[in-house]
Steps between C-alpha positions, in 0.01 A plus 500: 500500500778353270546497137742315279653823247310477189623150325312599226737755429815359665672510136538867513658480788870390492616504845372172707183588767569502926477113618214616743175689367437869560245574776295834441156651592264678239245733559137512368663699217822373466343187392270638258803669353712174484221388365482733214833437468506145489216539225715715262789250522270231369451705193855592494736231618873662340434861655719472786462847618101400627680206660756752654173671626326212621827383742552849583134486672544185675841580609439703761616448840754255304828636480677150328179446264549867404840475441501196255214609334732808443776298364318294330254728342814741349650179385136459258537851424224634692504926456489597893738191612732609224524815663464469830847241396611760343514729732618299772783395321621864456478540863678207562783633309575737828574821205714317242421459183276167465631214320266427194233260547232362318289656744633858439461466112186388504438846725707705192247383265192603663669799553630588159222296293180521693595822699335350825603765788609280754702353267677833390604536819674228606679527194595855538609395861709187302673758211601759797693239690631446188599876474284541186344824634394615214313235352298440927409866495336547164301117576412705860422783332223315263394333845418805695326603171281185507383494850263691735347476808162392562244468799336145361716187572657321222498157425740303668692376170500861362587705834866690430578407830500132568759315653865635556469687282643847529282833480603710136508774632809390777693304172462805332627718781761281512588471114549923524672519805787241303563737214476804754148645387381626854290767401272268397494299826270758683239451255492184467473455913189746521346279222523195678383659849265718337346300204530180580537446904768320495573453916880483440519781282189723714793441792761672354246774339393567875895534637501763149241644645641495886848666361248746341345633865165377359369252826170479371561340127813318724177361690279470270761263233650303768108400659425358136823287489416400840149439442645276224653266739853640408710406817740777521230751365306393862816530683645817366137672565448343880832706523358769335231524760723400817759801426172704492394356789858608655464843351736483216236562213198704589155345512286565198293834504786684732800697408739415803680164648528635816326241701488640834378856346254328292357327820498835711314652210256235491431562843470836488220451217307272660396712805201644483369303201216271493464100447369568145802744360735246680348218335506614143824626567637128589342446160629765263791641712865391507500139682764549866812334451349194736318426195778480264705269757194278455487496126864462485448161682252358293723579202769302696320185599381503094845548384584186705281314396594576098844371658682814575790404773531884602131562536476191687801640727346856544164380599666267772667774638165763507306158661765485785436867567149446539578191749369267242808266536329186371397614179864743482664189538319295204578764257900553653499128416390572153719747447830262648385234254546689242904583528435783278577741797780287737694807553243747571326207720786377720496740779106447507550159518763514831277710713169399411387263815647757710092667570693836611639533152361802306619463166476807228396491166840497298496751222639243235078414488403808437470536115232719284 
């Protein structure tokens, strides 16, 4: 199904339309929500954020639509485009200060006049590239005082984190680190992780946590990161699990790493015992390290998917182990593509038709 984009409305948008019309599918309820939509704009033709709203819908699946309703909708001054702009002008600035833009102080006023969050932040991010510490902390300061997390889903034009826009509580980490306030820092990561779920900041937490000798919050913070669909969160815990696999962390519910002793004990325990205590211990009791290997691969082949080059390398190498060198060599493919890892690769890559080759797992992967 085509449409043409909105001509009744074309004169709030400033930058001309695609030549060729957008092609999209709606669902049952995507319709009746365009719909609604649709209905509203009747009854308000000048509010350009519903319009914003209404091509946001239908531009899914349509990266050029999407990006000239973007333009065009910050050019009319509609909220989220202004910010999402906003925001992506910062970024584009690679850490210098941003040039001013129409764009940024229309951001400044809904920071300093209407107080909108998102807003604040941004701005903050502009005045500390602009070494106005100061002035970015105490409008971070009123921001962390304004939000809180919550279980129900915002709307979609009200969510603090839409766009590229960057999480508070990492601009204000940022804004104390500048003037050297690093006491602070600590607190402000285990809010993040803790409060909030943030995946980035519940992977750090965890490697607090790890440097701590505490495996089981380590586990327990990086598997809701990962759970999240956070890349490196999935990769850093397959790794988690494969070094357990190897020995180097013991399993959960036992004391020692010592794989070899911990298999010899398991042994040991199991003679005499009948098929009901040794099934509810494969229930409640530590998992052998076979187990882990196998979780640890799972973890891998996620991570790869997400689009992590060195998950996508380890899992290759664990596959050829197994003699699965068909699938091994999809995901050492994956992992070449990437040229992330060309020096760590290259003496893979020399040997690897040679079917006697054995190749180790290089150390350089292994990070909690």
């Amino acid at each position: 199904m085509s449409i043409d984009p909105l001509p009744p409305y074309s004169d709030l948008f400033i930058l001309p339309p695609p030549t060729t019309p957008f092609v999209f599918q709606r669902s049952a309820d995507l319709k009746q929500l365009v719909a609604d939509l649709m209905s509203q704009m009747k009854a308000h033709p000048s509010n350009v954020d519903l319009v914003f709203q209404v091509g946001h819908i239908v531009s899914v699946g349509d990266t050029r639509f999407k990006e000239w309703l973007y333009s065009s909708a910050a050019l009319a001054g509609a909220r989220v485009a202004v910010l999402i702009a906003a925001s992506r002008s910062v970024k584009n600035a690679n850490g210098a200060p941003p040039a001013g833009t129409p764009i940024l102080e229309q951001v400044e006023s809904l920071a300093l006049r209407e107080r909108d969050p998102r807003a604040m932040i941004i701005h903050a991010t502009v005045l500390g590239r602009r070494e106005r510490y100061g002035e970015a902390i105490a409008l971070m300061d009123q921001v962390m005082q304004t939000i809180y997390p919550t279980k129900t889903a915002p709307a979609a034009d009200s969510s603090l984190l839409i766009g590229d826009i960057e999480p508070p509580w990492k601009v204000y980490a940022w804004l104390k680190e500048k003037i050297g306030n690093v006491t602070d820092l600590d607190d402000i990561l285990r809010t993040a992780a803790l409060e909030y779920q943030d995946p980035e900041a519940l992977v750090k937490y965890a490697f607090v946590m790890m440097q701590q000798g505490d495996l089981e919050k380590y586990e327990e913070y990086m598997s809701k990161a990962a759970t999240a669909g956070n890349a490196k969160a999935c990769w850093k815990l397959a790794n988690f699990y494969y070094l357990t696999s190897q020995g180097r962390y013991p399993r959960r519910g036992v004391k020692t790493s010592d794989s070899a002793a911990d298999a010899e004990r398991a042994n040991n325990a199991s003679e005499g015992r009948g098929i009901l205590s040794a099934f509810f211990s494969s229930l409640f009791g530590a998992q052998p390290h076979h187990e882990y290997r196998g979780l640890a691969m799972e973890w891998y082949e996620l991570a790869a998917r997400h689009g992590s080059p060195e998950a996508a390398l380890a899992i290759s190498l664990l596959l050829r182990e197994e003699g699965n060198t068909e699938l091994s060599a999809q995901f050492f493919q994956v992992a070449v593509a990437s040229q992330k890892l060309t020096s760590l690769i290259r003496p893979f890559r020399l040997n690897w038709e040679n079917e006697n080759y054995s190749p180790k797992m290089p150390t350089e992967l292994m990070e909690v």
